[in-house]
C-alpha positions as CSV (number, residue, x, y, z in Angstrom):
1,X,0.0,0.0,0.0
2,X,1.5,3.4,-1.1
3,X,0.6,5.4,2.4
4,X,2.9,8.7,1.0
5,X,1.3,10.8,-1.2
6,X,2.3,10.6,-5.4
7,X,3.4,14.0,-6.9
8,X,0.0,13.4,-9.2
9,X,-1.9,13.0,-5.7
10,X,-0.3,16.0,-4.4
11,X,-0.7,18.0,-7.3
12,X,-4.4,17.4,-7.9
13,X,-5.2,17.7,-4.2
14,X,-3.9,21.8,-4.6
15,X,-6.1,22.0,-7.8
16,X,-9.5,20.7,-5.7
17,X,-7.9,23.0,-2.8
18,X,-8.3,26.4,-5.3
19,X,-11.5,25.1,-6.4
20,X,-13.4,24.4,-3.2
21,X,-12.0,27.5,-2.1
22,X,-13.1,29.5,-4.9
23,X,-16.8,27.7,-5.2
24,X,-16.9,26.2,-1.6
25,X,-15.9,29.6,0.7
26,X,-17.0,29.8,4.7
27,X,-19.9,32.3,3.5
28,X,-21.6,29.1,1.5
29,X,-21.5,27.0,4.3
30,X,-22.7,30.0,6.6
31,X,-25.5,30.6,4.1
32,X,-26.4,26.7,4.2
33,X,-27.5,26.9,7.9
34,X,-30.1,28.9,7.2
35,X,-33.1,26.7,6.8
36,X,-34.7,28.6,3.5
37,X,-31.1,28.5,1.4
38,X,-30.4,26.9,-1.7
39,X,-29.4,23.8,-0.8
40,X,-28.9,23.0,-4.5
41,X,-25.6,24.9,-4.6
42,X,-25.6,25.5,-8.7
43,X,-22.4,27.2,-8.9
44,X,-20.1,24.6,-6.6
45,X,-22.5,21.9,-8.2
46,X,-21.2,22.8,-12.1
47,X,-17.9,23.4,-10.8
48,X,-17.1,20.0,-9.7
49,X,-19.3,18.5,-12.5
50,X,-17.1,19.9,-14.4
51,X,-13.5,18.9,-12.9
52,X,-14.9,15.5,-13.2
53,X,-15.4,15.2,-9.5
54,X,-18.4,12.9,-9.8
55,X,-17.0,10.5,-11.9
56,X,-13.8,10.1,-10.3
57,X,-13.7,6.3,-9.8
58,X,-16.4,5.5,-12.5
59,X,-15.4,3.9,-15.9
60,X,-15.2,5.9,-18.8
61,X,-17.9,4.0,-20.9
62,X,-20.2,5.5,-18.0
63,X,-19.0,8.8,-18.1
64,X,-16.4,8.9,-15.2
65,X,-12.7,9.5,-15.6
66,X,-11.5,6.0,-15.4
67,X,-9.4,6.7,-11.7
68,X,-9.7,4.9,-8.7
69,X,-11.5,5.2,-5.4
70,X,-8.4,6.5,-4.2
71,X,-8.8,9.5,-6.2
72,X,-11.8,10.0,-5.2
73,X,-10.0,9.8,-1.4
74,X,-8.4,12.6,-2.6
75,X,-11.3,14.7,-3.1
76,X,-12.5,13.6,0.3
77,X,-9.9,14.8,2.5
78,X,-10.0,18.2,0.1
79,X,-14.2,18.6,0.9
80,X,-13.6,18.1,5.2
81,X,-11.1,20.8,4.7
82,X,-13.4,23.4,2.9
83,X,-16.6,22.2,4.6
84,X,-18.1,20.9,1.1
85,X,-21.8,20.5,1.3
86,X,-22.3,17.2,1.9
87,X,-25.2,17.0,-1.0
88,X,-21.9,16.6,-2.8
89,X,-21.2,13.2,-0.5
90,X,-24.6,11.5,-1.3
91,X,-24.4,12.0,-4.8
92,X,-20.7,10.4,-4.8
93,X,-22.4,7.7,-2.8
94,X,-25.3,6.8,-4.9
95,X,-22.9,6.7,-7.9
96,X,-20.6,4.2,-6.2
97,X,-23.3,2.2,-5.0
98,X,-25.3,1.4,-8.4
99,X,-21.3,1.0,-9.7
100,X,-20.5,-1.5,-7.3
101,X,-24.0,-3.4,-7.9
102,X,-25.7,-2.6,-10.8
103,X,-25.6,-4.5,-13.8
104,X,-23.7,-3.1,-17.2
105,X,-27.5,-1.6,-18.1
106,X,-28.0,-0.3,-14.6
107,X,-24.5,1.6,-14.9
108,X,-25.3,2.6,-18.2
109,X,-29.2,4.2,-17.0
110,X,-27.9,6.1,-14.7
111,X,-24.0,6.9,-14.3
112,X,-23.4,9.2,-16.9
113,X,-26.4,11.2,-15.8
114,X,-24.7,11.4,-11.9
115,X,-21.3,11.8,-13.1
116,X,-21.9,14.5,-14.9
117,X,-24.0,16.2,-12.3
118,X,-27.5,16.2,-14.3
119,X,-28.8,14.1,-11.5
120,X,-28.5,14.0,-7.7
121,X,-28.7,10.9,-6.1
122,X,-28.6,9.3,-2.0
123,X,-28.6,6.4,-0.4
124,X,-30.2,4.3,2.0
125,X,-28.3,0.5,2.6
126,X,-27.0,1.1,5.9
127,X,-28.3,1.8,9.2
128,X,-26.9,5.4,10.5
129,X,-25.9,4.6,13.7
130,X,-24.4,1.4,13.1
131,X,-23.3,0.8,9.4
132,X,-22.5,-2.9,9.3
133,X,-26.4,-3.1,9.7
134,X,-27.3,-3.6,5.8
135,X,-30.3,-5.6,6.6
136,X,-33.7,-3.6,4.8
137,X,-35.9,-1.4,6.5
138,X,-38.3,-1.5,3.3
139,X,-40.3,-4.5,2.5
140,X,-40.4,-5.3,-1.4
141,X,-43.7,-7.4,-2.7
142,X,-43.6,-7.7,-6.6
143,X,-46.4,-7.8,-8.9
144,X,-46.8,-8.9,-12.4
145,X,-45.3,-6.2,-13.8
146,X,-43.4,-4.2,-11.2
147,X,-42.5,-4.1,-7.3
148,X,-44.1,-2.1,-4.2
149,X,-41.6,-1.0,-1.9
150,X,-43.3,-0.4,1.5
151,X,-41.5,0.8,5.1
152,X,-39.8,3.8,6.5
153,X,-36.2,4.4,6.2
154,X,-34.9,6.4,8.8
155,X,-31.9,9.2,8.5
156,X,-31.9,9.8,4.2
157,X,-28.8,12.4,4.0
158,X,-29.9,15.0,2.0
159,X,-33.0,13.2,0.3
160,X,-34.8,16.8,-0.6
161,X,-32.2,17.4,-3.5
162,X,-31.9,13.8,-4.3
163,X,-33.3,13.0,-7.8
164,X,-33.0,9.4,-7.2
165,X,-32.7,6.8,-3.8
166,X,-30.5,4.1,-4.2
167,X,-32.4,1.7,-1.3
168,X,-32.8,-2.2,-0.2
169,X,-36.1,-3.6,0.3
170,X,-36.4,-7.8,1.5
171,X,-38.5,-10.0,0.0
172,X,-39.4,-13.2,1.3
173,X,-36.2,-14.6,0.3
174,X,-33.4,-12.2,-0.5
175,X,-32.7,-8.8,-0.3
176,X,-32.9,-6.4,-3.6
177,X,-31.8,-3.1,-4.0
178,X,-33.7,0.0,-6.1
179,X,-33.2,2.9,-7.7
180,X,-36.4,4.9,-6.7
181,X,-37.3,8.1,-7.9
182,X,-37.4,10.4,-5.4
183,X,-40.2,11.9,-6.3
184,X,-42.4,8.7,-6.7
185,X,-46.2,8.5,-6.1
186,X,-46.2,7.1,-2.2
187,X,-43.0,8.6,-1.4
188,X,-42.8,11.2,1.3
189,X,-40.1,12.8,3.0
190,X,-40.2,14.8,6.9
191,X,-37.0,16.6,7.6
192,X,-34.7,15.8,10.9
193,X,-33.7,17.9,13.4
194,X,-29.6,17.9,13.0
195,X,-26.6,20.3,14.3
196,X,-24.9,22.8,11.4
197,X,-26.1,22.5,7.6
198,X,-26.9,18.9,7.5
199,X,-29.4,17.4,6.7
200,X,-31.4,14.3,6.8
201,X,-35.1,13.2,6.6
202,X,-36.9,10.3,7.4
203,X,-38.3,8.7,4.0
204,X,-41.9,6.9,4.0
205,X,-42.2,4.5,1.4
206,X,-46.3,3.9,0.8
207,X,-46.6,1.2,-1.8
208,X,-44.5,2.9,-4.0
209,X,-44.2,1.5,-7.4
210,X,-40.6,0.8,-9.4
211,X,-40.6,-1.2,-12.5
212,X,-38.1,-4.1,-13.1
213,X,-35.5,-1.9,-14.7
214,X,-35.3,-0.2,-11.3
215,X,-33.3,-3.3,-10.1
216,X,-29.3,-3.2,-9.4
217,X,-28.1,-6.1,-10.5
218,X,-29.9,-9.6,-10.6
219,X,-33.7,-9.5,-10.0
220,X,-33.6,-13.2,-9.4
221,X,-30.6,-14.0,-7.1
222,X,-30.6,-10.3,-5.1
223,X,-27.5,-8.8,-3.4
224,X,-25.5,-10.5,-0.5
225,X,-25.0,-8.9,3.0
226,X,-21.1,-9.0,1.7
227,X,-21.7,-6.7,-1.3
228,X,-23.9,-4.5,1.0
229,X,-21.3,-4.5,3.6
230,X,-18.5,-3.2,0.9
231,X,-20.8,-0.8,0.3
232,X,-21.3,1.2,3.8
233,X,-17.4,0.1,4.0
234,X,-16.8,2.6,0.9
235,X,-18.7,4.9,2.7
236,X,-17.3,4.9,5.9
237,X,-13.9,4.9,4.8
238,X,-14.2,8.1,2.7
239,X,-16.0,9.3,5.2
240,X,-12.8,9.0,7.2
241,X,-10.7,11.2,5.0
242,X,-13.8,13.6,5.3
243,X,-12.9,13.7,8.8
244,X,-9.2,14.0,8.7
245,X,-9.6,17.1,5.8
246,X,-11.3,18.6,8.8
247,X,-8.5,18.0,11.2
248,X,-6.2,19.3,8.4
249,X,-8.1,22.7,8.6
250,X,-8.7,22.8,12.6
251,X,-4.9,22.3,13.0
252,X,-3.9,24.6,10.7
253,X,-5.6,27.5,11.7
254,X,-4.9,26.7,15.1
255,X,-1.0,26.9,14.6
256,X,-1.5,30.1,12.9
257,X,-3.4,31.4,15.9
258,X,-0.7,30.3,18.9
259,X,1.6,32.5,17.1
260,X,-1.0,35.5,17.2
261,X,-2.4,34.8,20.5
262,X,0.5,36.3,23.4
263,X,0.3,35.6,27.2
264,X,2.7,37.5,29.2
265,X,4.5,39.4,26.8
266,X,5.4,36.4,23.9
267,X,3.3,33.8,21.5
268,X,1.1,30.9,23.5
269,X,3.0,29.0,20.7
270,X,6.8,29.0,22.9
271,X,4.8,27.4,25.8
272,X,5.6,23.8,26.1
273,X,2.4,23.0,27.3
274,X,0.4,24.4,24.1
275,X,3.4,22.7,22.0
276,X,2.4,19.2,23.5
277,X,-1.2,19.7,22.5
278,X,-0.4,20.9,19.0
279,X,2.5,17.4,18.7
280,X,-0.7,15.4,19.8
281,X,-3.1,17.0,17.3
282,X,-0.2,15.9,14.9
283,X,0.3,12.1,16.1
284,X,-3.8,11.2,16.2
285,X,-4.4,13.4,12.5
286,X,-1.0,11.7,11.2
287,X,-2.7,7.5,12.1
288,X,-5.8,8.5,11.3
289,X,-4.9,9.7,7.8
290,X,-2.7,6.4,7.1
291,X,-5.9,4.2,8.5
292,X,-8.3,5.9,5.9
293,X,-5.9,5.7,3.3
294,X,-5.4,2.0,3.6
295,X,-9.0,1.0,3.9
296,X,-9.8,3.0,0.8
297,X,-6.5,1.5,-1.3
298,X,-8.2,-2.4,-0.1
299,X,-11.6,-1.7,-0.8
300,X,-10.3,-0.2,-3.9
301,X,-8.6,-3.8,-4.5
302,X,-11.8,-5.6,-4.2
303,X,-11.5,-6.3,-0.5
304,X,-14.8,-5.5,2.0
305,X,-12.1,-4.6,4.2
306,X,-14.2,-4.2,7.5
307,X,-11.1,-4.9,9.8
308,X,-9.3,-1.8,8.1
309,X,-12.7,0.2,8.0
310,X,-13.4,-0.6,11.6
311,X,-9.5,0.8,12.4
312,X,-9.5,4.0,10.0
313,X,-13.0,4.5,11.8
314,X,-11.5,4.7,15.3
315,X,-8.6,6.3,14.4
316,X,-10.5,9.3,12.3
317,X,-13.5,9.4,14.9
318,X,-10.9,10.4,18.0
319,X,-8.3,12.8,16.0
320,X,-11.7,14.5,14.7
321,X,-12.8,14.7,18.5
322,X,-9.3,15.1,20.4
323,X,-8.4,18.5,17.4
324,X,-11.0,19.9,17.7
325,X,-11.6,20.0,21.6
326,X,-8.4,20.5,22.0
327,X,-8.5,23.6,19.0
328,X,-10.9,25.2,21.4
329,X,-9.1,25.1,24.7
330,X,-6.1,26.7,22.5
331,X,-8.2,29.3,21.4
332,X,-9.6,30.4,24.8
333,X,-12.7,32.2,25.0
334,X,-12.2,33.4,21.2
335,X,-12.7,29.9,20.2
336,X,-16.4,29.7,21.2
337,X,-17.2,33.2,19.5
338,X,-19.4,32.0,16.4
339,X,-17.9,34.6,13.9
340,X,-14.4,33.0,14.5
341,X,-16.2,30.0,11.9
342,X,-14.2,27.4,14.1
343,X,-17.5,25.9,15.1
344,X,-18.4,24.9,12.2
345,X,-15.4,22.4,11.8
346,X,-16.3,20.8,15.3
347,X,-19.7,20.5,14.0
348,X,-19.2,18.6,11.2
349,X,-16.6,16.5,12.8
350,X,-19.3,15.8,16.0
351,X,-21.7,14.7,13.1
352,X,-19.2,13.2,10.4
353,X,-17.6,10.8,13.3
354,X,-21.6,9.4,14.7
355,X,-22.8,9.0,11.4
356,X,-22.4,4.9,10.6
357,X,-21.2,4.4,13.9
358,X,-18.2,6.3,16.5
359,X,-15.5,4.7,18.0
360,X,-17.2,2.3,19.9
361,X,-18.7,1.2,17.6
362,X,-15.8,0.9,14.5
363,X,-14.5,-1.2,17.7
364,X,-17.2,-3.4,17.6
365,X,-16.6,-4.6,14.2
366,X,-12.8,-4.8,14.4
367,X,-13.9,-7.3,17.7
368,X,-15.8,-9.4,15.2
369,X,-13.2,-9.3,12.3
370,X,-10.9,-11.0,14.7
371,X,-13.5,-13.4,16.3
372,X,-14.0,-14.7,12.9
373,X,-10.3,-14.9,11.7
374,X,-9.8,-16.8,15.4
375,X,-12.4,-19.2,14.6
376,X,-11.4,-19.5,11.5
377,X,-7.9,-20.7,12.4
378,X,-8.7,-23.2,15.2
379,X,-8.2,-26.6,14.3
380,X,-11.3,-29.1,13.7
């Protein structure tokens, strides 16, 4: 695995840096708090459309660019730095969802229409508070010439600018996944009550009609809990990189404020006891970056990768938590002033290290990863 960086890497990470920074300022994300603002973005939306962002670990006979997801990790680490909306997220999400399970004629339907940012997309497949839960909320019957999905799926990330749901619904004997319009006959949405810009709603499905075509993948045979799994796994992991983008930012502008800030005559920065903070923001932001970055490059290689997952969770969940308090107490009273903007970094990383699951529970998996290697090497 290539932890260190490629001079390509490098070099495209600064181009996504200008651009989020040009189409993705604090002001946006400010503005995105109110509840009545444009949550559709247009300008950052054509902008990444247009560097390709959406397609960067899709085929090019769909429309992407052809790279990898660890381009696409990239991009991640780039968006927790700026504070991208997280519209942006879903979308990715739903793309690499119906690429990982869709059939050639699924891919072909709809990824050129995501990629290129015509389309908005979000997901449902994993349970938010816990995302090695993949088992269905929704409840598929199918009639002669299409399905009814029925059920409530909880916590949708940004389903009121989604064009389409990518969701899993159980029959009575597999589970099949959809791509629902999102603005299907049956289909209602009631918005949740979240910290900063976020936003998630709870989605009621009432015997909502999706014709066979709607299907990712084979009708007949379903999708496995494994394929499922890889998919929250994705998630998860890039989720991680969101999170350590975010440590990038709260660190930086905390170094630059030690040397601002003086007690007793010189820069909080010369004091030893602020220096040991600042090398511990370094140590947890420095593991938790490698972690990411190697559950990314193995689900990239075809892995699930939930032992890696479960560690790059940990790892990213408690640098996000430990920088950020700790990028606070640094600041002193300044630091809990709203028009300093620091808040909004600790908000998103109190929300981006819950969602799928904290630390305790990334721990919980990496317990049953080695439960089942254990059992898997005692003798019979």
């Amino acid at each position: 695995m290539k932890a260190i960086p490629t001079a390509e890497q490098r070099e495209f990470a600064a181009s996504l840096r200008a651009l989020l920074s040009a189409e993705s300022p604090v002001s946006l994300v400010r503005a995105l708090d109110d509840p009545h603002a444009d949550r559709s973005t247009p300008m950052l939306w054509k902008a990444l459309a247009d560097a390709g962002v959406f397609g960067l670990a899709i085929a090019e006979e769909y429309g992407g660019s052809g790279g990898s997801l660890q381009d696409l990790a990239v991009f991640y680490a780039e968006a927790g730095r700026a504070l991208c909306p997280t519209t942006v997220h879903s979308s990715v999400h739903a793309a690499l969802a119906i690429d990982q399970l869709g059939s050639p004629d699924n891919k072909a339907a709809w990824l050129p229409r995501l990629v290129s940012g015509a389309i908005r997309g979000t997901t449902a497949l994993c349970s938010a508070r816990d995302a090695a839960i993949v088992v269905p909320v929704l409840r598929a019957d199918s009639a002669p010439t299409h399905w009814r999905l029925n059920g409530t799926a909880d916590y949708v990330a940004d389903a009121d600018v989604a064009d389409l749901l990518v969701v899993s619904a159980t029959t009575r004997e597999r589970t099949v996944v959809f791509v629902v319009d999102a603005h299907a006959t049956g289909l209602s949405m009631e918005p949740l009550e979240l910290a900063g810009a976020h936003r998630a709603f709870t989605v009621q499905f009432d015997d909502v009609a999706v014709t066979a075509d709607a299907v990712l993948g084979d009708e007949q045979a379903g999708v496995g809990q494994d394929a499922l799994r890889r998919v929250a796994n994705t998630a998860v992991a890039l989720a991680s990189l969101d999170l350590v983008g975010i440590g990038e930012a709260v660190l930086e502008r905390t170094v630059d404020y030690t040397k601002l800030r003086h007690q007793f005559g010189r820069p909080i920065a010369s004091f030893q006891a602020a220096q040991h903070l600042v090398a511990n923001m370094h140590i947890a932001l420095a593991a938790a970056r490698l972690a990411a970055q190697s559950a990314v490059f193995w689900i990239a290689h075809g892995r699930t990768a939930t032992r890696e997952t479960a560690v790059a969770r940990m790892h990213a969940a408690a640098a996000a938590r430990l920088i950020t308090l700790d990028a606070h107490q640094l600041h002193g009273g300044i630091g809990y002033v709203t028009e300093t903007d620091l808040h909004l970094w600790s908000e998103r990383a109190r929300l981006g290290s819950t969602l799928g699951g904290g630390a305790d529970v990334a721990a919980a998996w990496l317990e049953e990863t080695l439960a089942d290697t254990a059992a898997r090497r005692e003798p019979r």
